[in-house]
C-alpha positions in Angstrom: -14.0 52.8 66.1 -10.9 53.7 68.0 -8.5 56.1 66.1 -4.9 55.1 65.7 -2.5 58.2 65.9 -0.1 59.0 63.4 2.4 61.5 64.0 6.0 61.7 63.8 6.8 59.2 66.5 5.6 56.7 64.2 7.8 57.4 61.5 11.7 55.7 62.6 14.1 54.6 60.3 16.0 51.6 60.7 20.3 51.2 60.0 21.1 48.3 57.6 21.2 45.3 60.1 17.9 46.4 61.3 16.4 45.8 58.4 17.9 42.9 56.9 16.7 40.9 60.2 13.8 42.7 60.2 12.8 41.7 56.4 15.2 38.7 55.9 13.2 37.5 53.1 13.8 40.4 50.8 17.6 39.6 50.8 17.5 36.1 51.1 14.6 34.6 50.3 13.3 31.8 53.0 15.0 31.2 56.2 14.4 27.3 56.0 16.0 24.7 58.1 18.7 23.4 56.0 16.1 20.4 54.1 15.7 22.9 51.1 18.3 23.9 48.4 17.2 27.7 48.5 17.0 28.2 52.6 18.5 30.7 53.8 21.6 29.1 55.2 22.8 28.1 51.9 21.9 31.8 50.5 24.6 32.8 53.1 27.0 30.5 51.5 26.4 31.3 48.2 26.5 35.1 48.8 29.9 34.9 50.1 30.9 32.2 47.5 29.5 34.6 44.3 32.3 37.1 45.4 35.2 34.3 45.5 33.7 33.5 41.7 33.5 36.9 41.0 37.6 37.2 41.7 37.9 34.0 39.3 35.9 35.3 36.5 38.1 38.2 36.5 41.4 36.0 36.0 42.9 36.5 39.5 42.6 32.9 41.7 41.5 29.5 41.0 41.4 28.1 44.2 38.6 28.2 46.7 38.5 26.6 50.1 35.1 26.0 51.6 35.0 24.1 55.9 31.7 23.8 57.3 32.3 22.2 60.7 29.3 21.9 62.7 27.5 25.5 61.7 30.5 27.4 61.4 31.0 28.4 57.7 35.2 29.3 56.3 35.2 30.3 53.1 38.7 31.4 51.4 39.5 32.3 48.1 42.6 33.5 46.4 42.2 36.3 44.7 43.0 39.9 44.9 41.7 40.2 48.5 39.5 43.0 49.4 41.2 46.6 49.2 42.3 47.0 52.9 41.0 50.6 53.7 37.1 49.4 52.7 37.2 45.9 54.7 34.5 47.1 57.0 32.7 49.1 54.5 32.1 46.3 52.2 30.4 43.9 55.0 28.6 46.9 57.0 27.5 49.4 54.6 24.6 49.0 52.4 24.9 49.7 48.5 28.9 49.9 48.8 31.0 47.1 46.4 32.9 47.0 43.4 30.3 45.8 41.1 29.1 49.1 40.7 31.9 49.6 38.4 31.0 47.5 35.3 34.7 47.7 34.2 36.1 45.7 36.9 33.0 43.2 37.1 31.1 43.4 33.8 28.9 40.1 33.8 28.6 39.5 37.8 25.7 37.9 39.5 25.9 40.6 42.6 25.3 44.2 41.7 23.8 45.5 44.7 26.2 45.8 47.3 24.1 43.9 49.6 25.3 40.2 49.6 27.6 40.0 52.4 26.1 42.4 54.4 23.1 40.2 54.6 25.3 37.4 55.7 27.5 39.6 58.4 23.7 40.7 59.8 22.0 37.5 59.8 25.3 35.7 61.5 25.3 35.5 65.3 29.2 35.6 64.7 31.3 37.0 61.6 34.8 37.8 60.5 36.4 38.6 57.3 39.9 38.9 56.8 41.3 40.4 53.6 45.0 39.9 52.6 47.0 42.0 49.8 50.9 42.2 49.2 51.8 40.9 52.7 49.1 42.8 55.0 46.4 41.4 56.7 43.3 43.5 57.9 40.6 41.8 60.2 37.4 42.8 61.5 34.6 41.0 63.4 31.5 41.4 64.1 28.1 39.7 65.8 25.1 40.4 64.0 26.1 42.7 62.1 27.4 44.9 65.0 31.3 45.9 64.3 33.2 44.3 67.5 36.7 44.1 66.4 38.6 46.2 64.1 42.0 45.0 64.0 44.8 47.2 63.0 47.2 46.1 59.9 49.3 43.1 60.7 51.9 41.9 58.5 51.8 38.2 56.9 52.7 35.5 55.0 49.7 34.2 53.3 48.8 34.5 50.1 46.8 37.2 48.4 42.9 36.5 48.9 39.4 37.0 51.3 38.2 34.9 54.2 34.8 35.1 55.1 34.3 33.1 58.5 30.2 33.0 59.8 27.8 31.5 62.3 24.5 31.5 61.2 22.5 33.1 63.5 20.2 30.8 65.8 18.0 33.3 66.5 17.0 33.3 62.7 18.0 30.0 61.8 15.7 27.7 64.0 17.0 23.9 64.5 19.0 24.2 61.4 21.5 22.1 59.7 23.5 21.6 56.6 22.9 19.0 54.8 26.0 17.7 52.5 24.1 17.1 49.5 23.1 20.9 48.7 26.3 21.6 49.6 28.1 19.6 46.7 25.0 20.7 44.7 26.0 24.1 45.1 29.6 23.7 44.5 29.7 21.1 41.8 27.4 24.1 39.7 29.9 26.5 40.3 32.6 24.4 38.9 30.7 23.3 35.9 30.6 26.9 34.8 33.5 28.0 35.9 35.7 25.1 34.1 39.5 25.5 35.4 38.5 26.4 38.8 39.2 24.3 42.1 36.6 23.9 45.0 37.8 22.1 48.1 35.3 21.3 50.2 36.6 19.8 53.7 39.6 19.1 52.1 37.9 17.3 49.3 38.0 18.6 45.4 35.6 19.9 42.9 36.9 20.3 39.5 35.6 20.2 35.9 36.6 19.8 32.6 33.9 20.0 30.2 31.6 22.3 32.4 27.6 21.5 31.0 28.5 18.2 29.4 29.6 17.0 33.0 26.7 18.5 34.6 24.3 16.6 32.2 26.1 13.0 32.7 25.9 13.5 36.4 22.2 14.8 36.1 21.2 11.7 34.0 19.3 8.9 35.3 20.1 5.9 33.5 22.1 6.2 30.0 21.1 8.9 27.5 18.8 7.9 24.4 21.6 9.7 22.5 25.6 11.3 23.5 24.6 14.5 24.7 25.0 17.3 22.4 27.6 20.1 24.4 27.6 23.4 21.9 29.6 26.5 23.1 29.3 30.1 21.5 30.0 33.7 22.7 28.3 34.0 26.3 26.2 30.9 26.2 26.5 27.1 26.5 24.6 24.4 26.7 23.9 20.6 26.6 21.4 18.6 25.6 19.9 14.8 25.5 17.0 13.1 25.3 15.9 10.2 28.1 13.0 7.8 28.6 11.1 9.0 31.1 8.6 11.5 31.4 8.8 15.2 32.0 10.9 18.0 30.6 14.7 18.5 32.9 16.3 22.0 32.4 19.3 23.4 34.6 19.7 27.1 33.5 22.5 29.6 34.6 23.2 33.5 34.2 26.7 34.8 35.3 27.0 31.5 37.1 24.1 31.7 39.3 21.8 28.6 39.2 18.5 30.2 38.2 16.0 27.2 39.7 12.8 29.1 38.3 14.7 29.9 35.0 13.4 33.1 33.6 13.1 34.9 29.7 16.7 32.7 28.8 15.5 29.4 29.6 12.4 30.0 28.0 14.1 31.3 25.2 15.7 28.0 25.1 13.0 25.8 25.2 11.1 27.8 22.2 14.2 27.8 20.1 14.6 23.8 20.5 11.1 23.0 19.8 11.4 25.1 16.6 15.1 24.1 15.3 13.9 20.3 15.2 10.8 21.1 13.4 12.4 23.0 11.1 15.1 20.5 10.6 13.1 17.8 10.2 10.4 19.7 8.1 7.4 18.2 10.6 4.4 20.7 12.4 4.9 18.5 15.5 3.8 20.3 18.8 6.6 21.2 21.2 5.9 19.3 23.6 6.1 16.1 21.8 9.5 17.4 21.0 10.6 18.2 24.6 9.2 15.4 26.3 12.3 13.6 27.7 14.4 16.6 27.5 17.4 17.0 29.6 19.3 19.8 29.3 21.2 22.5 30.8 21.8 26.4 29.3 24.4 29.0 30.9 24.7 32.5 29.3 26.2 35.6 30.7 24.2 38.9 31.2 25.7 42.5 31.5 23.8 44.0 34.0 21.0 41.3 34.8 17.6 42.0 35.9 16.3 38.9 38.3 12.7 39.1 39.8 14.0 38.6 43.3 16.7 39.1 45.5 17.6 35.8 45.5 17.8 36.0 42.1 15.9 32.2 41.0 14.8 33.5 37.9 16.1 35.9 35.1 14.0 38.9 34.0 16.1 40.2 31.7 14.5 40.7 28.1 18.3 41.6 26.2 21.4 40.2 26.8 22.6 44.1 27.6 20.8 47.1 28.2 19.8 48.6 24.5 21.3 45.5 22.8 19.9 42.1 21.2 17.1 40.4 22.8 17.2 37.3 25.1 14.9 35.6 22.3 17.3 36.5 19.3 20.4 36.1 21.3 19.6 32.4 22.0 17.3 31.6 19.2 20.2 32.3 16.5 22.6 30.5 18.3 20.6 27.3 18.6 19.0 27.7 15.2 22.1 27.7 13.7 24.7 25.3 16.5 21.9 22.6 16.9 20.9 22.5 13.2 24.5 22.1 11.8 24.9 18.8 15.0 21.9 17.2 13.4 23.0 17.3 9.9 26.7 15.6 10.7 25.2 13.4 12.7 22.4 11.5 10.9 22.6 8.8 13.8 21.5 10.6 16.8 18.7 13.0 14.4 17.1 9.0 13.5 17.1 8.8 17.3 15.9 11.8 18.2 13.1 11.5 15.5 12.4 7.9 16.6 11.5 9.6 20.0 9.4 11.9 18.8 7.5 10.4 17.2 7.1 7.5 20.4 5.8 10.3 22.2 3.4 12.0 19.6 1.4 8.6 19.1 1.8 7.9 22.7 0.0 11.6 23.3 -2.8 10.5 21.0 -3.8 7.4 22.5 -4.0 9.2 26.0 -6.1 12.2 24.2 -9.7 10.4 25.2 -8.4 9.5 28.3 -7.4 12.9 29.2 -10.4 14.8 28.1 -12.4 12.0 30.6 -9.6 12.7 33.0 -9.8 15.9 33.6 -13.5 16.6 33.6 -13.5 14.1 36.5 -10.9 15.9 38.2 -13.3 18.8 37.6 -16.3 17.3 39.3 -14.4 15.5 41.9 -13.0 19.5 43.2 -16.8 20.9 43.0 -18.5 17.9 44.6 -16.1 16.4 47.2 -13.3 17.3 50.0 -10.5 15.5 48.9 -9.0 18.9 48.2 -8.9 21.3 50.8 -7.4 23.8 48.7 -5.4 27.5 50.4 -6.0 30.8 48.7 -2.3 31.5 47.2 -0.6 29.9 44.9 2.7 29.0 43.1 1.7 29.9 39.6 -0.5 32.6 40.4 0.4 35.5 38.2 0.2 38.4 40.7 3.8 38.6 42.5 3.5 38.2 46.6 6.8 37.2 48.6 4.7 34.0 50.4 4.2 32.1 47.1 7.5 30.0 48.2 5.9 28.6 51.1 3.0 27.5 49.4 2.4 23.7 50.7 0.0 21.1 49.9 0.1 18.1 52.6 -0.7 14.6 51.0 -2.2 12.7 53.7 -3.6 9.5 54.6 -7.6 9.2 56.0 -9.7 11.6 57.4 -8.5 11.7 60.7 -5.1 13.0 59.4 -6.7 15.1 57.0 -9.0 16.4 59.6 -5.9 17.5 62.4 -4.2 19.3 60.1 -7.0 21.0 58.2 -8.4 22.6 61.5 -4.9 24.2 62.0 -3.4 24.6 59.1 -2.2 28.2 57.6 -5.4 28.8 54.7 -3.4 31.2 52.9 -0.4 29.1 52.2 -1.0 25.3 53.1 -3.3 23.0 51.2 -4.7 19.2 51.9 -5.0 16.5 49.8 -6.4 13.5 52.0 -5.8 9.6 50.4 -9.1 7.0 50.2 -6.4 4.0 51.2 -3.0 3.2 49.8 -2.0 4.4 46.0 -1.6 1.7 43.7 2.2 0.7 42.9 2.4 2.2 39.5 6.1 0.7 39.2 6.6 -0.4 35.6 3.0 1.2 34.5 2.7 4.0 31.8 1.5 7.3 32.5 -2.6 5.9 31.2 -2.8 4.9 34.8 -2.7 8.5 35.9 -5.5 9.5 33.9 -7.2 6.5 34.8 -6.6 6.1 38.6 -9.2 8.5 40.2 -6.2 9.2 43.4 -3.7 9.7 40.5 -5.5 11.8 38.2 -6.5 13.7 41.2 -3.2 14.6 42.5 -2.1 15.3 39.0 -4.7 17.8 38.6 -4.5 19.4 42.5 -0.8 20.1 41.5 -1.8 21.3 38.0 1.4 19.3 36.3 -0.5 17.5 33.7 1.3 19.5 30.9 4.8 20.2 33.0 6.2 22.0 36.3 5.5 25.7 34.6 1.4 25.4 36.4 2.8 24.1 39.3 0.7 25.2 42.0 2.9 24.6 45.4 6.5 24.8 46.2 6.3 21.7 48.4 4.2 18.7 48.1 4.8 16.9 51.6 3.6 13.9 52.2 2.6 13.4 55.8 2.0 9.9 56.8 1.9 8.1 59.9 5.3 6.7 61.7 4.5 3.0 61.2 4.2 0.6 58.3 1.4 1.0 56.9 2.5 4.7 56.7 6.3 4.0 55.4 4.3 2.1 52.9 2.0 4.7 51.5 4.8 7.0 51.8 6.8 4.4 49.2 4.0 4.1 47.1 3.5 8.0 46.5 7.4 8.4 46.0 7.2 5.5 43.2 4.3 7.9 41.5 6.2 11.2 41.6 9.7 9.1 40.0 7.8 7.7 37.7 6.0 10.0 36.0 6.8 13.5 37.4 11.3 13.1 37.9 11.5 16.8 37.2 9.3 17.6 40.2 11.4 15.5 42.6 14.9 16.6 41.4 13.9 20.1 41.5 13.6 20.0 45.4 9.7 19.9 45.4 8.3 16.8 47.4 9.3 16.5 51.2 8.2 14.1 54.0 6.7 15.8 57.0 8.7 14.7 60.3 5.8 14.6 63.2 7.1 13.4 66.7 7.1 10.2 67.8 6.6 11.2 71.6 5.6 13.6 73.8 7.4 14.1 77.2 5.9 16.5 79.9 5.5 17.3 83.5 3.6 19.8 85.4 6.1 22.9 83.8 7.1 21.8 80.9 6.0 19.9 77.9 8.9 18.4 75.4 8.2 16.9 72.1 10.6 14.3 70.9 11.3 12.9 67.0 13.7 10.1 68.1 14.6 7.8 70.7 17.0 10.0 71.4 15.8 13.4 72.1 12.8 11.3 74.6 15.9 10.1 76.3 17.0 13.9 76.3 13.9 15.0 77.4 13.3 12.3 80.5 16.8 13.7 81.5 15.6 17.2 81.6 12.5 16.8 83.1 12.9 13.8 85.5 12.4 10.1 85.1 8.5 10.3 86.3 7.5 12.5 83.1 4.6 11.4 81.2 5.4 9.8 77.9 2.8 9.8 75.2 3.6 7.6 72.2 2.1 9.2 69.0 1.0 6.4 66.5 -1.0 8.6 64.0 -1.1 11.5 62.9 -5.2 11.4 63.7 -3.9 11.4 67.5 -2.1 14.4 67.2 -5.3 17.3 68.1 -5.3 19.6 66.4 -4.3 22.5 68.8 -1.0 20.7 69.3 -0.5 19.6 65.5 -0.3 23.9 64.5 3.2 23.0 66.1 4.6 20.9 63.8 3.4 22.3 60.5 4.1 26.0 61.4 7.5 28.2 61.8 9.4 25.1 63.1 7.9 22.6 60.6 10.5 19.8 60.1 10.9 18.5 56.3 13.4 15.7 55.2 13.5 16.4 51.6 13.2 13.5 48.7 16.7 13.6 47.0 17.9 11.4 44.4 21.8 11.1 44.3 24.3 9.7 41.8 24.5 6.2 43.5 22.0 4.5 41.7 19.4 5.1 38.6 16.0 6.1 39.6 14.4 3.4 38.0 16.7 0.4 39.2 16.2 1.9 42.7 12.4 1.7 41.5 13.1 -1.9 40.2 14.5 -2.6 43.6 11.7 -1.6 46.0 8.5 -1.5 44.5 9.2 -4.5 41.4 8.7 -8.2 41.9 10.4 -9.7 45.2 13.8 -11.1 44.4 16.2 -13.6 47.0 18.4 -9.9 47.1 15.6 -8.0 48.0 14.1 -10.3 50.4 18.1 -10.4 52.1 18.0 -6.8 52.3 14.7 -6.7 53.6 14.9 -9.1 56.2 18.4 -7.1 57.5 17.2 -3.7 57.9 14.0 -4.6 59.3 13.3 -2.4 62.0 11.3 -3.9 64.6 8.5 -1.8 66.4 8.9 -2.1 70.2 5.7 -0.6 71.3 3.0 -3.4 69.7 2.7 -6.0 71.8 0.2 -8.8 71.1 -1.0 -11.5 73.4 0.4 -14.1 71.1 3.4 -13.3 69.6 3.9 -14.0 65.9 6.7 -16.2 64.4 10.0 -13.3 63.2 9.9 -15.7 60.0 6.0 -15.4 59.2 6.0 -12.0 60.4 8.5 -11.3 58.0 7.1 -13.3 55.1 3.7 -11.8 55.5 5.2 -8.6 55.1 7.1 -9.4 52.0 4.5 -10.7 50.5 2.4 -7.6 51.1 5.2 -5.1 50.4 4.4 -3.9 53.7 7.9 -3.0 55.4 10.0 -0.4 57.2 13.4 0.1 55.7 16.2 1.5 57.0 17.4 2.9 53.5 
């Protein structure tokens, strides 16, 4: 065996930008493509966005303005401004910021000095621009690489900070924003931070009663009960009950949305279970109490401790270093706020109780069921290959940096199955494989997941039988073909995950795989194309006699091509579920009985597929009907 040398020519040490685009992921997390809250461009946003917050908390601004044109980023706030001497140093030099100094920021999310210089090194083009007292100092750069500094200038504008960035193409690949993470991401800030103005291509974010408007926007239908908002020192939250399945938390620290939650959140679910037991004098288990939860919990931290950069989840185990734990801290203050709601308000306690109790008896019927369930689920994983299963996982306990990309690819038949199996990362990416289309579980209750063998299946491959905390993969995509028996089974799977497992959907975990459509190429060069479009694109590139392959299953995709598609440049379209309409009337609408409206609706966004041709064609009308009656249609939705 070859020796390799070591000597002092390995050894080299890299300057800040070196290494933040050399290990992007240590400073912000994934680079993504835009279809996921936490990519990277939105980490960018946020970085820039926690110091404009930051000004705000500390009394001085409540305006920010926030243009995204194209994939140019302007953020402005109006605050103190950056102190002019240290413009460059606080965008260019690592471990240099006022948060250092717990007297001028005392509860900040940032207190590293690294935030903006991540976003100044992983921008192709950057400028900040800091005005105080009628001066202006500007400086730009292009990955992180100081090109400008511009002498003082005199001014007019008001006191504040302007962050202007290009993410950087060469780490961003085929990205875009997408508008709803956007508003996501701003509407948080302003419901902790009530008083303060977003605007948002010239459009406002305000809010008045912070977690109480964050819950009535989060709700899916009406709440079982008005939603309980309590406020203390340092901590807030809101609470309500719905009928669905599934526990729904939204936890914050200093204002920072942490997605995984950490020791406060979990602080928070133990001290709910155990106020209502104690209130109502009952030994029920905590999960019949919680079932149906939705609620959000903001506290502020001195000095927090997250297990990442990106800082998802709190580690914190006291509310200060040396001072009251996370536990106490947020045990006595629900102990005490929540018990004293339920006592003046005997109405929503019968509620409450009334759904407690729906879900204890409704636990005990399924109990049998279960037990059969899962030791199904356990010979199905030892005896067939419905599962092809990877070797990391979400929940595992051991920390490694990949567990975010973790993926588990719900397809349908072997030959799918097969293609991206043979090429598919074994570390990180898992298959599931469907025997045929799911059944519509519209309307159903959750004994049809223990009962359906594909159901109870998926349930157990995803490990969410008893909540998202043994989740075992950060995306569940479901990779179908482009045609309708595909958009079907796609439908179907959606109608499961709303149904029973809301919490999954709305916390940015199931995706639909984008595969292309055709593939355009000539001697030189081969193009692959996900619309219309881009083949038009391509023929124009490489000349009208191209060779055009339409792809009309995934199973025709080999395998040796497919790697490209579910690798670095993987393209997701995420599952999101907006204000516009309820989950279950949208539910109602699709997958329930066929209805004149639906059948209108149908019939106009029918999209027709120009590449079958048959030797006799069939009528529109009974094509049409057929597929109605089937529920067997591509919808332009």
């Amino acid at each position: 065996m070859s020796e390799t040398s070591y000597n002092e020519e390995n050894i080299r040490s890299l300057d800040w930008k070196e290494h933040i685009r050399l290990r992007p992921g240590m400073y912000i997390g994934k680079l993504g493509d835009g279809s996921s809250f936490d990519d990277g461009i939105y980490i960018l946003i946020k970085e820039v966005l926690d110091n404009c917050i930051d000004e705000f908390v500390m009394g001085h601004g409540k305006k920010v303005e926030v243009t995204i044109e194209g994939q140019r980023v302007e953020v402005r706030d109006y605050g103190r401004g950056v102190p002019l001497g240290k413009v460059i140093d606080v965008v260019s030099k690592i471990n240099t910021g006022a948060k250092y100094d717990s007297k001028a920021f005392k509860k900040s999310v940032g207190l590293n000095g690294v935030g903006t210089k991540a976003v100044n090194a992983l921008s192709g083009y950057f400028k900040i621009e800091s005005i105080r007292d009628g001066q202006m100092k500007r400086a730009e750069f292009d990955r992180g690489v100081l090109r400008k500094d511009e002498k003082l200038v005199k001014t007019d504008e008001a006191n504040g900070t302007r962050v202007v960035f290009d993410p950087d193409e060469q780490m961003f690949k085929q990205f875009q924003f997408r508008v709803p993470h956007i508003e996501r991401l701003l509407w948080n800030y302003c419901y902790l931070n009530t008083g303060l103005t977003i605007f948002y291509n010239g459009q406002k974010y305000q809010s008045k009663n912070g977690l109480l408007d964050l819950l009535e926007v989060k709700m899916d239908g009406e709440p079982l009960y008005p939603i309980i908002h309590l406020i203390g020192d340092d901590i807030e939250v809101a609470i309500t009950h719905a009928n669905h399945y599934g526990e729904e938390y939204y936890s914050f620290v200093n204002g920072q949305h942490t997605t995984q939650g950490g020791t406060h959140q979990g602080a928070f679910r133990e001290a709910v279970a155990k106020t209502i037991k104690d209130f109502y004098k009952k030994d029920w288990e905590a999960g019949d109490v919680r079932t149906g939860i939705v609620a959000a919990v903001a506290v502020k931290v001195i000095e927090p401790v997250f297990e990442s950069q990106t800082k998802t989840k709190l580690g914190s185990l006291e509310v200060e270093p040396g001072g009251q734990s996370m536990r106490s801290f947020v045990g006595d203050f629900i102990g005490r706020e929540l018990n004293n709601y339920l006592h003046k308000n005997p109405e929503v306690a019968d509620i409450l109780q009334q759904r407690i109790l729906n879900n204890e008896r409704e636990r005990k019927e399924l109990s049998g069921i279960r037990k059969l369930a899962r030791d199904r689920a356990k010979k199905a994983s030892l005896h067939n290959r419905k599962l092809r299963d990877c070797r990391i996982h979400l929940n595992d306990p051991k920390k490694d940096d990949r567990k975010e990309a973790t993926t588990l690819f719900i397809t349908e038949g072997d030959s799918a199955s097969g293609s991206i199996t043979k090429c598919r990362d074994v570390n990180l990416q898992g298959v599931f494989s469907l025997k045929g289309k799911p059944l519509n579980c519209y309307g159903l209750t959750k004994k049809v997941v223990y009962e359906n063998e594909e159901f109870n299946l998926i349930q157990a491959a995803l490990n969410i039988e008893d909540g998202m905390d043994g989740l075992r993969y950060n995306r569940i995509v479901i990779a179908t073909d482009a045609d309708v028996d595909g958009m079907h089974i796609r439908l179907l799977l959606m109608t499961f995950f709303l149904q029973f497992f809301p919490d999954l959907v709305k916390n940015d975990h199931l995706y639909i795989l984008q595969t292309p459509l055709f593939r355009v190429r000539n001697k030189k060069e081969t193009i692959y194309c996900y619309s219309d479009e881009e083949r038009q694109h391509a023929l124009g590139k490489l000349g009208k006699s191209a060779e055009i392959t339409r792809f009309k299953g995934l199973g025709e995709i080999s395998p040796d091509e497919f790697k490209n598609f579910i690798g670095e440049d993987i393209r997701l379209e995420p599952v999101m579920i907006t204000k516009e309409a309820s989950v279950q009337d949208l539910l109602g609408f699709y997958m329930g009985k066929n209805t004149p409206h639906r059948q209108e609706f149908i019939i106009e966004h029918l999209k027709v597929e120009k590449d079958l041709v048959e030797e006799k064609p069939e009528h529109p009308a009974r094509a049409i009907a057929r597929k109605l009656e089937a529920n067997e249609v591509e919808m332009d939705v």
